[in-house]
Every structure is written in C-alpha cells, then in structure tokens.
VMD Tcl script that builds the backbone (N, CA, C; Angstrom):
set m [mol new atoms 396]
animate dup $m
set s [atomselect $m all]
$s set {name element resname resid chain x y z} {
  {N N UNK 1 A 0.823 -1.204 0.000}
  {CA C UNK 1 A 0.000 0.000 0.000}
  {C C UNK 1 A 0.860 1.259 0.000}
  {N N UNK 2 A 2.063 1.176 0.715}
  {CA C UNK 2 A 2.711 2.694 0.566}
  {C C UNK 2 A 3.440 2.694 -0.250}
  {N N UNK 3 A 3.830 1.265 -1.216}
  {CA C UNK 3 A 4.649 1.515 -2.797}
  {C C UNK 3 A 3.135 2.518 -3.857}
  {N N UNK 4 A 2.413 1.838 -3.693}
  {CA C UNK 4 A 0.866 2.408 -4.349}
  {C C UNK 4 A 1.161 4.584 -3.803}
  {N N UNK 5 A 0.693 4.405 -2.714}
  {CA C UNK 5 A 0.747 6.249 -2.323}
  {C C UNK 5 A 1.706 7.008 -2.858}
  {N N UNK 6 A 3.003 6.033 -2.854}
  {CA C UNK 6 A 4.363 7.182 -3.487}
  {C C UNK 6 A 3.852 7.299 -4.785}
  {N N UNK 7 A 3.667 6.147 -5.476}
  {CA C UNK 7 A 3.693 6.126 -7.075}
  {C C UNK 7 A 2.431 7.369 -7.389}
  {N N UNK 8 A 1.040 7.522 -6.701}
  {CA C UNK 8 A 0.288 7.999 -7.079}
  {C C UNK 8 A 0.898 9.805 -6.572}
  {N N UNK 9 A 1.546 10.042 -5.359}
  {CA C UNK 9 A 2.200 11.240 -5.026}
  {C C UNK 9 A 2.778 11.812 -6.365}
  {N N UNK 10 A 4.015 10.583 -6.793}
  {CA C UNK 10 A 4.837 11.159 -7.838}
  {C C UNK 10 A 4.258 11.177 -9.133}
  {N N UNK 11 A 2.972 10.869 -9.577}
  {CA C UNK 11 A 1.807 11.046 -10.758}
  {C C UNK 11 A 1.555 12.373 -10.511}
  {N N UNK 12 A 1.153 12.914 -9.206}
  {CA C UNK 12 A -0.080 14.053 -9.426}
  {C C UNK 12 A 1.347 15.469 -8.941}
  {N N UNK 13 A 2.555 15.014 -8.537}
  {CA C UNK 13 A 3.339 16.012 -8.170}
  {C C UNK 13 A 3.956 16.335 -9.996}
  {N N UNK 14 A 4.544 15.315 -10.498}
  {CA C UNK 14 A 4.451 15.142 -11.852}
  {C C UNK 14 A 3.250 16.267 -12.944}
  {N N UNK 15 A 2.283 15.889 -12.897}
  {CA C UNK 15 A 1.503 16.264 -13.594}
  {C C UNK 15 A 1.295 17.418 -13.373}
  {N N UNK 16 A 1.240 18.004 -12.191}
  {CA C UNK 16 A 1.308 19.422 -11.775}
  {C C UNK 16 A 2.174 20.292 -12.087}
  {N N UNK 17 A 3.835 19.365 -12.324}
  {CA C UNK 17 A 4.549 20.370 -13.056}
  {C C UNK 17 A 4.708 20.303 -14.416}
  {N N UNK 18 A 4.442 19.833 -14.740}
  {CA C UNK 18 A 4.103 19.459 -15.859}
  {C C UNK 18 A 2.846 20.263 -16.970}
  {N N UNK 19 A 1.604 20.819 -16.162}
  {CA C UNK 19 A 0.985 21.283 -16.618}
  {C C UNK 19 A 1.272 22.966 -16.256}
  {N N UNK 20 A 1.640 22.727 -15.303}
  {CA C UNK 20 A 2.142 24.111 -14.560}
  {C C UNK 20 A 3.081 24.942 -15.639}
  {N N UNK 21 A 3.663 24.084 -16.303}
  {CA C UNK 21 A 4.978 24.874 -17.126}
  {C C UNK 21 A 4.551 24.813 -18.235}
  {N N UNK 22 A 3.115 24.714 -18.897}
  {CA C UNK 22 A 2.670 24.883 -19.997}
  {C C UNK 22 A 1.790 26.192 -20.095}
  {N N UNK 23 A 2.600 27.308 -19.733}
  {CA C UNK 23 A 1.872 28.457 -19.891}
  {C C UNK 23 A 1.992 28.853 -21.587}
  {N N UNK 24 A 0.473 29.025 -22.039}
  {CA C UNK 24 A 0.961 30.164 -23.402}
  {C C UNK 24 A 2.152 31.423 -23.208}
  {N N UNK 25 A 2.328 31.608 -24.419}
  {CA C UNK 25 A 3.822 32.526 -24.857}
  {C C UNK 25 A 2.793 33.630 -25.492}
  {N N UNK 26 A 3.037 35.180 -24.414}
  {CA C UNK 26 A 2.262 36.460 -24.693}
  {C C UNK 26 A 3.278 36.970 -25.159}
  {N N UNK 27 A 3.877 37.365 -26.836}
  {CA C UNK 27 A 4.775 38.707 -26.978}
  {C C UNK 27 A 4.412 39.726 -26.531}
  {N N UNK 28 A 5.324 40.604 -26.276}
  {CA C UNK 28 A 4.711 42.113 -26.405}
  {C C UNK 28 A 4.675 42.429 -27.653}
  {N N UNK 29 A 3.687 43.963 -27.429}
  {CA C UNK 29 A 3.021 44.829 -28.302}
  {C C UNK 29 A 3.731 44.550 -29.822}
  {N N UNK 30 A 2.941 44.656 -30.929}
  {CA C UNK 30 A 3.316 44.363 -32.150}
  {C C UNK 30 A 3.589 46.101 -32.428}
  {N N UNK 31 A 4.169 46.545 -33.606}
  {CA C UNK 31 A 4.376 47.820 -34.401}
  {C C UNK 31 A 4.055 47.623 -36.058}
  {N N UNK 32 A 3.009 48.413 -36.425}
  {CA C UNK 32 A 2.602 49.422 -35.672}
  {C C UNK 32 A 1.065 49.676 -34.727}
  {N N UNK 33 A 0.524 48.418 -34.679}
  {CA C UNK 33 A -1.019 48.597 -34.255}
  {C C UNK 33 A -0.861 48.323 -32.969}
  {N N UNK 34 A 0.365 47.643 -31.682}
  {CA C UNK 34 A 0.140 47.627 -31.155}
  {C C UNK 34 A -0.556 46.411 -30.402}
  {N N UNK 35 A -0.844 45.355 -31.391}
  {CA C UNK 35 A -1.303 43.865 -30.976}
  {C C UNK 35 A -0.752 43.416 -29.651}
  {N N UNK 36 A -1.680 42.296 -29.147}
  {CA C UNK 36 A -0.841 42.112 -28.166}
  {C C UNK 36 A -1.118 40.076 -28.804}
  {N N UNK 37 A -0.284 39.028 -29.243}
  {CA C UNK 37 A -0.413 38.338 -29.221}
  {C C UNK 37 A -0.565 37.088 -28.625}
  {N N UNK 38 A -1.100 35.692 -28.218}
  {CA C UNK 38 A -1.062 35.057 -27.360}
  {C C UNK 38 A -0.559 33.523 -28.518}
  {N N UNK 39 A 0.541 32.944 -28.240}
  {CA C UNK 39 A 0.619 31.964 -29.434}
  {C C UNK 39 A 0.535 30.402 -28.677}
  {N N UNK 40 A 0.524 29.560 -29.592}
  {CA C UNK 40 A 0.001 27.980 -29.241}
  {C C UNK 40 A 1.601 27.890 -28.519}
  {N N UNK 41 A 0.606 26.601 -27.247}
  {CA C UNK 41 A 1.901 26.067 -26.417}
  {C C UNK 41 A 2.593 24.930 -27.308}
  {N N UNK 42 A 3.879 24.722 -26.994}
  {CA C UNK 42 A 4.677 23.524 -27.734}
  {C C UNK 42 A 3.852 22.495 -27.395}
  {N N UNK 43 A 3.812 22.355 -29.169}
  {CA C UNK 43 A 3.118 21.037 -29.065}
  {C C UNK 43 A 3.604 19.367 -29.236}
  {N N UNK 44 A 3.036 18.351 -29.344}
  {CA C UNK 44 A 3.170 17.052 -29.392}
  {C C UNK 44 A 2.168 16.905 -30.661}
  {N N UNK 45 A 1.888 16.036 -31.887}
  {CA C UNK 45 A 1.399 15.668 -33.066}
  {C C UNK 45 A 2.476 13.831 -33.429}
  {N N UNK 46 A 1.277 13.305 -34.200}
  {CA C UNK 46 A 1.434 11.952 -34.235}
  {C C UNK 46 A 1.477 12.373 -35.871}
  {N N UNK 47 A 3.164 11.713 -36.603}
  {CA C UNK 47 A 3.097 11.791 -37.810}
  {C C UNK 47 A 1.881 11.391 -38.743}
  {N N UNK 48 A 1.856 12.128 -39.718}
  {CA C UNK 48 A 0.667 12.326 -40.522}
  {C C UNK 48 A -0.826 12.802 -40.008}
  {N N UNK 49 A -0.914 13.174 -38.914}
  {CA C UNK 49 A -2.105 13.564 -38.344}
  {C C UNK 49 A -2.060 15.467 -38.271}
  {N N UNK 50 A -2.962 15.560 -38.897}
  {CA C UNK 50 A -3.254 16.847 -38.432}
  {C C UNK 50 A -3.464 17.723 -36.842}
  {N N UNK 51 A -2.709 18.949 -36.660}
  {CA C UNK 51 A -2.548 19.510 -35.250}
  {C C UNK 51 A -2.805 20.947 -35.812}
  {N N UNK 52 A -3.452 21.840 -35.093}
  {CA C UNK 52 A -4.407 22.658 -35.125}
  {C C UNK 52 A -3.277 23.630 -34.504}
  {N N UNK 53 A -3.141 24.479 -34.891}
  {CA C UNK 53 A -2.139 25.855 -34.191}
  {C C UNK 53 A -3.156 27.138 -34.314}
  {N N UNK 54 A -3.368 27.659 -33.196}
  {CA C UNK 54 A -4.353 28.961 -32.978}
  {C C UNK 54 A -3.262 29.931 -32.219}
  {N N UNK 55 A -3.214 31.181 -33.145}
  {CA C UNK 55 A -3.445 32.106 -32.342}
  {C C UNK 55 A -4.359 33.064 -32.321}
  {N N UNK 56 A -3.968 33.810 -30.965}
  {CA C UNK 56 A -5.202 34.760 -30.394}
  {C C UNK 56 A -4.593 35.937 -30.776}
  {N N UNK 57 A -4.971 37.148 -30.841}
  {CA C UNK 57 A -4.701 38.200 -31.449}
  {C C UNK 57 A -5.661 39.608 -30.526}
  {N N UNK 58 A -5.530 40.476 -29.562}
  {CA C UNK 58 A -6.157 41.450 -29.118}
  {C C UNK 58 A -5.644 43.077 -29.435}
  {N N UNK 59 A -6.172 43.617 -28.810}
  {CA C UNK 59 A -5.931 44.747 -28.693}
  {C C UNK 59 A -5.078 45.552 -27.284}
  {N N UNK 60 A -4.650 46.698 -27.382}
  {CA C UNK 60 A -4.150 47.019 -25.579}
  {C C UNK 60 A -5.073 46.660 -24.741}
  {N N UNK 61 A -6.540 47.186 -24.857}
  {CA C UNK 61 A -7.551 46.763 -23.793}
  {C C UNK 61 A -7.966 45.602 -23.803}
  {N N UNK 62 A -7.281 44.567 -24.628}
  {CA C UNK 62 A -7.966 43.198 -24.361}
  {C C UNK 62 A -8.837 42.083 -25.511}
  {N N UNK 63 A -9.435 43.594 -26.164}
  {CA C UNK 63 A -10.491 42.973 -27.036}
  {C C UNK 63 A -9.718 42.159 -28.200}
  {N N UNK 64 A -10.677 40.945 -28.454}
  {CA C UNK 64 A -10.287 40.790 -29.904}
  {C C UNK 64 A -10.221 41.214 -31.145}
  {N N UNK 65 A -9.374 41.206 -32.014}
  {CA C UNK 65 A -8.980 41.998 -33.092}
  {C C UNK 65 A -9.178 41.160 -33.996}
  {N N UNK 66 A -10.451 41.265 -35.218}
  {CA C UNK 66 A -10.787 40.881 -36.371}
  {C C UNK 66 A -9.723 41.452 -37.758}
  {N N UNK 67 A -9.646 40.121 -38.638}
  {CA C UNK 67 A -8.811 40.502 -39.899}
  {C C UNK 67 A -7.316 40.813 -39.567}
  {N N UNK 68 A -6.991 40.598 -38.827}
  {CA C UNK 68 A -5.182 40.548 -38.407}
  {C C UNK 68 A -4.728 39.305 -39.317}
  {N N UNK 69 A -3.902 39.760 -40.387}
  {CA C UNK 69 A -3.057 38.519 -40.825}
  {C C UNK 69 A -1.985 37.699 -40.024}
  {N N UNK 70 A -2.297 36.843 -40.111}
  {CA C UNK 70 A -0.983 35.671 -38.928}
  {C C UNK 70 A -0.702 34.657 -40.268}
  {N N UNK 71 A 1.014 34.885 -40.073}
  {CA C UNK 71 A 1.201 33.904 -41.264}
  {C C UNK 71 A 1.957 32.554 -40.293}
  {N N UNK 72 A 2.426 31.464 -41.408}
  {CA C UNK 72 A 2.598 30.512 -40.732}
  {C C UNK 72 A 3.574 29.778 -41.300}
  {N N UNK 73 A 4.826 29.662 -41.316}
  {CA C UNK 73 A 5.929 28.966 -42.174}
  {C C UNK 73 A 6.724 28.006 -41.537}
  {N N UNK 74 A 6.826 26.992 -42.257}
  {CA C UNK 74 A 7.861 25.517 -42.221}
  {C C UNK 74 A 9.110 26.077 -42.349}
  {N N UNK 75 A 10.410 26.085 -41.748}
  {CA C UNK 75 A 11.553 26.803 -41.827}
  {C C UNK 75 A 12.511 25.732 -42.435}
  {N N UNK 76 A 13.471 25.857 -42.970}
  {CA C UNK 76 A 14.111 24.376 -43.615}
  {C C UNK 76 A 15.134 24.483 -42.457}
  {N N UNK 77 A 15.235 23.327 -41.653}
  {CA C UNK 77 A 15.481 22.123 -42.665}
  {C C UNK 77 A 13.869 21.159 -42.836}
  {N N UNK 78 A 13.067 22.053 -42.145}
  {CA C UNK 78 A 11.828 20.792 -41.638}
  {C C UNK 78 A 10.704 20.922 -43.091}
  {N N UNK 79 A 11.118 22.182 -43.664}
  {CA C UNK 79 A 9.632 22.135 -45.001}
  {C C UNK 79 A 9.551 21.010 -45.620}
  {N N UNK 80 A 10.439 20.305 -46.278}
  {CA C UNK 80 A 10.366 19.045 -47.117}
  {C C UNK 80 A 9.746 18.286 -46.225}
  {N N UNK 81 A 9.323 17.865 -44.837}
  {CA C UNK 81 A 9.239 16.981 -44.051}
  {C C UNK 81 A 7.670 17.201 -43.535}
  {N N UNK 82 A 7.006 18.690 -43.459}
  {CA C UNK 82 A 6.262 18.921 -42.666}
  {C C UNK 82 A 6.007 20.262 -43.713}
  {N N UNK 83 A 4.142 20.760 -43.420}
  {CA C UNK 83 A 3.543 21.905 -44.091}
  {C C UNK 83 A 2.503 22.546 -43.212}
  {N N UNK 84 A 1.678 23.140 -43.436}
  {CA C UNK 84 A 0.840 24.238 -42.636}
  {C C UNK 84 A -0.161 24.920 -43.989}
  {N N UNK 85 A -1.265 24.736 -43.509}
  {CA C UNK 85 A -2.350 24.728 -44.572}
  {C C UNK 85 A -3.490 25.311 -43.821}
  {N N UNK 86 A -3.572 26.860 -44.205}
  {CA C UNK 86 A -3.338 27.520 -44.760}
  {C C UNK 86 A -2.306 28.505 -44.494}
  {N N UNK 87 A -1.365 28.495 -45.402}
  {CA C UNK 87 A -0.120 29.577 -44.577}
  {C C UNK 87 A -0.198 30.888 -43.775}
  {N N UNK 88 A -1.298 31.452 -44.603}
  {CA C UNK 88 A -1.811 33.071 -44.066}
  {C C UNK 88 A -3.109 32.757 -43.716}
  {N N UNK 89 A -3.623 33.375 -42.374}
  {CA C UNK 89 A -5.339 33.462 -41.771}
  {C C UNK 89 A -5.299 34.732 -41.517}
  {N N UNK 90 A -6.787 35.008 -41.187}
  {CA C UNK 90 A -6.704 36.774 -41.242}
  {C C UNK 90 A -7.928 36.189 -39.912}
  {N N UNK 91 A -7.215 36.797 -38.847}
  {CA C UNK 91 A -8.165 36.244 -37.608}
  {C C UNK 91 A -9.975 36.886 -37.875}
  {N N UNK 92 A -10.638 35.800 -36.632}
  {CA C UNK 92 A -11.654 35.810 -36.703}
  {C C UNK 92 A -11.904 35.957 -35.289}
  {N N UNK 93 A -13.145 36.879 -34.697}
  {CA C UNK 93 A -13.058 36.752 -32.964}
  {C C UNK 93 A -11.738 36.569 -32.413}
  {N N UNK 94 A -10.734 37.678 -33.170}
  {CA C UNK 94 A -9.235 37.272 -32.677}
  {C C UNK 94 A -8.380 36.001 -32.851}
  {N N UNK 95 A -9.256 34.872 -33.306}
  {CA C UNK 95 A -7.885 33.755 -33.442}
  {C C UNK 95 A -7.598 33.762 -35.063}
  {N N UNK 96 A -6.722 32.978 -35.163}
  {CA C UNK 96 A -6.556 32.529 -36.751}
  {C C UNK 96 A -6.175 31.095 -36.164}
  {N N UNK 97 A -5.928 29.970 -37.208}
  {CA C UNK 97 A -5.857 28.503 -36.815}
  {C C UNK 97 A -5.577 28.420 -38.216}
  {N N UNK 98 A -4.335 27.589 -38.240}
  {CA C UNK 98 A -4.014 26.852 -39.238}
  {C C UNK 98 A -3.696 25.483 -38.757}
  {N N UNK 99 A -3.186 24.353 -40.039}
  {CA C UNK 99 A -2.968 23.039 -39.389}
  {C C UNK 99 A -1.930 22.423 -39.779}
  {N N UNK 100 A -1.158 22.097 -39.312}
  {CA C UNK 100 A 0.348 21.472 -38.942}
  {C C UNK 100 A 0.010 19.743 -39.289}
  {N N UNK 101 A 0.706 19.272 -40.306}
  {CA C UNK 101 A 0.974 17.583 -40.740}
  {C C UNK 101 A 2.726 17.679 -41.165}
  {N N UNK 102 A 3.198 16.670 -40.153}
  {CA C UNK 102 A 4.043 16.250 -40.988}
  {C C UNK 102 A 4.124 14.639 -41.460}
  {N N UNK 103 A 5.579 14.366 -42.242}
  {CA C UNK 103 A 5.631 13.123 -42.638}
  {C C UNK 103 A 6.440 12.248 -42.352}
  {N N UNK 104 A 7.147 12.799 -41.459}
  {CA C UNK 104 A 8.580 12.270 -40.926}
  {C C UNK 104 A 7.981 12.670 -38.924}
  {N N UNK 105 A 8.932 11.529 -38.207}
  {CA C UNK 105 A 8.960 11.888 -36.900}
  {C C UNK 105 A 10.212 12.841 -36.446}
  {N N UNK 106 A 10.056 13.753 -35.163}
  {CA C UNK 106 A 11.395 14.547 -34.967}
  {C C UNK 106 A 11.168 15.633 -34.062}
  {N N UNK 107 A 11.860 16.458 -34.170}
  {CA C UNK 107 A 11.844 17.802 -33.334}
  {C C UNK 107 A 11.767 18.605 -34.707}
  {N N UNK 108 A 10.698 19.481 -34.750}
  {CA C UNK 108 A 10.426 20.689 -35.891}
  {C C UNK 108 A 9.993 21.567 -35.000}
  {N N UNK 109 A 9.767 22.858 -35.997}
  {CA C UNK 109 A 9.629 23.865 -35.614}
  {C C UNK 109 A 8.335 25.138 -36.468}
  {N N UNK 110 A 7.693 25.466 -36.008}
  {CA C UNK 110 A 7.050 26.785 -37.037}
  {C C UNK 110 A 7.349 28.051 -36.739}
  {N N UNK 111 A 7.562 28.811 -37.781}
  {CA C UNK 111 A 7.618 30.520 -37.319}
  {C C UNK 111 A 6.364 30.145 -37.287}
  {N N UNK 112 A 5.792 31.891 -36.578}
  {CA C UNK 112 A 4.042 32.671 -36.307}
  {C C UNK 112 A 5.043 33.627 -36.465}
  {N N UNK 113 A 4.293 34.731 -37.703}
  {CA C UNK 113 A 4.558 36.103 -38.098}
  {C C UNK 113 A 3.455 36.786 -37.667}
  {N N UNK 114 A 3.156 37.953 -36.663}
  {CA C UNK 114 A 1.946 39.150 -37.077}
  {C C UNK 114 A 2.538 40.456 -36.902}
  {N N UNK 115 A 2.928 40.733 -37.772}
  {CA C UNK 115 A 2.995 42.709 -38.157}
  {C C UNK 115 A 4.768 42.129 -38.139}
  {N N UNK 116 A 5.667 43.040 -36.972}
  {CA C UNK 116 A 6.668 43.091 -37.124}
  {C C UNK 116 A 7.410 41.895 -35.944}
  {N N UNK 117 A 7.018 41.175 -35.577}
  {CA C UNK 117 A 7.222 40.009 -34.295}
  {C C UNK 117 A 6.858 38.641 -35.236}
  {N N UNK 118 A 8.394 37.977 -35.392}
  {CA C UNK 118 A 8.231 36.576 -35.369}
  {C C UNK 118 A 8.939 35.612 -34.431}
  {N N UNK 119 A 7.728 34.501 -34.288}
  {CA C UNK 119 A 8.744 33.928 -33.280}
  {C C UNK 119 A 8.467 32.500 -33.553}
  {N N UNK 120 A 9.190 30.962 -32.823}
  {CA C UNK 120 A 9.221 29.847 -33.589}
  {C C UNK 120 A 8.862 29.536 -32.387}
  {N N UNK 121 A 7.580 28.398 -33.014}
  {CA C UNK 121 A 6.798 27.401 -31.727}
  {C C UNK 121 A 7.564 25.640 -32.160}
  {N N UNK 122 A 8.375 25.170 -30.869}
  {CA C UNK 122 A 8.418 23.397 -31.163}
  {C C UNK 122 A 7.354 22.691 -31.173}
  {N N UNK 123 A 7.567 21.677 -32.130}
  {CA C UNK 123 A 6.683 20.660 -31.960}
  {C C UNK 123 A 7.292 19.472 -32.367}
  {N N UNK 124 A 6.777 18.921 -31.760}
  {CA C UNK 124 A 7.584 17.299 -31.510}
  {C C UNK 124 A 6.602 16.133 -32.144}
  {N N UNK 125 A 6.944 15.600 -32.962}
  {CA C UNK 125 A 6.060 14.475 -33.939}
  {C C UNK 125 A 6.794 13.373 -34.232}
  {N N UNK 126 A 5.816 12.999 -33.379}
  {CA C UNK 126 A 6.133 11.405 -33.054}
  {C C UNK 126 A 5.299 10.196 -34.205}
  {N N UNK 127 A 6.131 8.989 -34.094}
  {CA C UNK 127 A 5.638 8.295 -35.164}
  {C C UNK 127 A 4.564 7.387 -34.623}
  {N N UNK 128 A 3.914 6.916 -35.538}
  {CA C UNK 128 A 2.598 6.197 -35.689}
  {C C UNK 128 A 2.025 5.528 -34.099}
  {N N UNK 129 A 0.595 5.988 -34.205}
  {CA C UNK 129 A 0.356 5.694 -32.778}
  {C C UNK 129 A 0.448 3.887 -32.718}
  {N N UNK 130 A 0.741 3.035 -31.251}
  {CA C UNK 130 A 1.077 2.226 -31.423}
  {C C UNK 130 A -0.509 1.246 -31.643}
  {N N UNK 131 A -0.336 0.011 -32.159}
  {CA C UNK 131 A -1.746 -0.641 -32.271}
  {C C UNK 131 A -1.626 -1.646 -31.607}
  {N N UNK 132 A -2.674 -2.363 -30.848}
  {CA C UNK 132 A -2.508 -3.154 -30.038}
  {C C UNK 132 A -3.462 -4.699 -30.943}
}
mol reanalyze $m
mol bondsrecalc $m
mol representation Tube
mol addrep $m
C-alpha cells in the first residue's frame, strides 16, 4: 500500500509540473497597431495527423482583433518533411488557426509572423500511434 501512495504522489506532483509549465507565450506589443499576441503552447502531433495551431490576437484593452493577418511557415530544414495549410489566416473573434501535418517523426519547428514580431513554436512528432 505505501509503494501504491508514493507512485500515485509522484503522478499528481508530476503532472502538476508538468501542466504548470505549460503556460501560453504572450509577446509584447506588435508595431505598428500595437497587438498584443497570445501563441500555441509547444506542441506534441502523431506523424501524418493533423494539429491545429491557434493564435489569439487582441488589442491594448484586451479585445479581440478581427482581420489581423498571422502567417505561418515551415523553416528548412523541416519544409520538405512537414507543411501548414493555410499559410496566411486573417483572424476571426481574434484567433486565426491553421494546421500542422508532418511526414517524418522529430523535433520541428514553425515561425508565427503578425505585423513586425516573429517567433518559432516546437513541436515534436512522433511516429505512428502504437496498435494493439
């Protein structure tokens, strides 16, 4: 019984940091409008499966900002390997969402461009889920 309590301690102490250190990534202010962006946490994706990348897009006071272009690029060495469809979104209720497949397993990477701020989100794609 107290091999059982540790193991379940070190699950939920685990998971706590674990979720704990998955805060979204807020840049500051874009130039020249001033955006304030909120971009997708590093993600995990199972080769060939589609993964959904949103960002949020506001204003200084908060609100969401309609029609903001957010572009979205495969950087080489990973483009031959992996794409993003549709490259450019022009947010909606502040997000835009494009979708991330690759074809190979690995450590990749995407820029997120909006106005004059780019910055590169990891994602880690792993191969074929296992079948039992």
């Amino acid at each position: 019984m107290r091999q059982h309590t540790r193991w379940v301690t070190v699950l939920v102490v685990g998971w706590g940091l674990l979720l704990g250190s998955c805060q979204p990534t807020v840049l500051r202010s874009t130039a020249p409008s001033g955006y304030r962006i909120v971009l997708p946490e590093a993600s995990q994706a199972l080769r060939l499966h589609p993964l959904a990348l949103t960002v949020r897009v506001s204003d200084a006071t908060g609100q969401p900002v309609d029609e903001v272009l957010v572009h979205f690029h495969v950087p080489e060495p990973w483009a031959s390997h992996a794409r993003v469809d549709p490259p450019t979104v022009a947010t909606r209720q502040g997000q835009a969402t494009t979708t991330f497949r690759a074809r190979t397993a690995g450590q990749m990477l995407v820029q997120i461009m909006v106005e004059d701020r780019t910055v590169e989100v990891p994602i880690t794609v792993q191969g074929e889920a296992p079948r039992f």
